[in-house]
C-alpha positions in Angstrom: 109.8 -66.8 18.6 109.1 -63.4 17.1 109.5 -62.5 13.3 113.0 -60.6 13.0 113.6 -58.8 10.1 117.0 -56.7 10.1 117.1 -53.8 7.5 120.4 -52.8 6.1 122.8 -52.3 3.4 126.4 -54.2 2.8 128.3 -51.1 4.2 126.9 -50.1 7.2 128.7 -51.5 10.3 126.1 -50.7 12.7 123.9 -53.2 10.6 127.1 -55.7 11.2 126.9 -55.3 14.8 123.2 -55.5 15.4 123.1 -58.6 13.5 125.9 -59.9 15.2 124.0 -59.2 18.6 120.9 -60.5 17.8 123.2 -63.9 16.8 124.7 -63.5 20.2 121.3 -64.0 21.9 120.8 -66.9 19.9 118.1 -64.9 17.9 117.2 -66.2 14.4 117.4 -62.6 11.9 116.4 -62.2 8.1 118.7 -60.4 6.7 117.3 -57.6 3.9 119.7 -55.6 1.8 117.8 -52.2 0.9 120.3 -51.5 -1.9 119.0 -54.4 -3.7 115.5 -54.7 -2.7 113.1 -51.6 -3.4 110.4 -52.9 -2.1 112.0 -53.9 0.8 113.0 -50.4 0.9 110.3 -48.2 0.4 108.3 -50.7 3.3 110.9 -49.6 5.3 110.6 -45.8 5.3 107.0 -45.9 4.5 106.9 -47.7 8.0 109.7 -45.1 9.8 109.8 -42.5 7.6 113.5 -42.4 7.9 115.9 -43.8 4.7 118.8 -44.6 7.3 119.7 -48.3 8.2 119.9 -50.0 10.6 116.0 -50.6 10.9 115.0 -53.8 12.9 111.1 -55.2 12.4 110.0 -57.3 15.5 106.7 -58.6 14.6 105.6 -55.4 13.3 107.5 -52.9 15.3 109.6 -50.9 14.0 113.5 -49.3 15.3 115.8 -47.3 13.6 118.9 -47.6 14.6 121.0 -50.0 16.8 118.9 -48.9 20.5 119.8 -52.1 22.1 117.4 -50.9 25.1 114.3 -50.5 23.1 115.8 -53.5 21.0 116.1 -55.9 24.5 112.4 -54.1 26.3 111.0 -55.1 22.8 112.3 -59.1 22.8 112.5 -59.1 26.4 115.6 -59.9 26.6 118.6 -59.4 28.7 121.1 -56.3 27.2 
């Protein structure tokens, strides 16, 4: 099973919704709240260059925003 790492911030619905999907597919998720973790935070724009949430890490592989194609080619999964 990959590593899932779900970027976000307590506000941001997308971030709701794209953990609630990857739920849906029965998809385990760590959960990182950028707002309280600067490390967490700096990784993750160092990695997209881009300060916006959602970002998802699968294994490595970074997408910004909630692209459930790229999201689905990447897990190979059904959308």
């Amino acid at each position: 099973m990959p590593r899932i790492r779900l970027f976000t911030t307590p506000i941001c619905p997308y971030c709701f919704s794209l953990k609630r999907f990857l739920e849906e597919k029965g998809l385990q998720v760590e959960e990182i709240d950028v707002t309280e973790n600067e490390i967490a935070m700096d990784e993750m724009i160092n990695e997209t260059q881009q300060a916006t949430v959602p970002v998802l890490d699968i294994d490595g592989e970074f997408v910004v925003g909630f692209d459930r194609k790229k999201i689905c080619e990447i897990l190979k999964i059904e959308e």
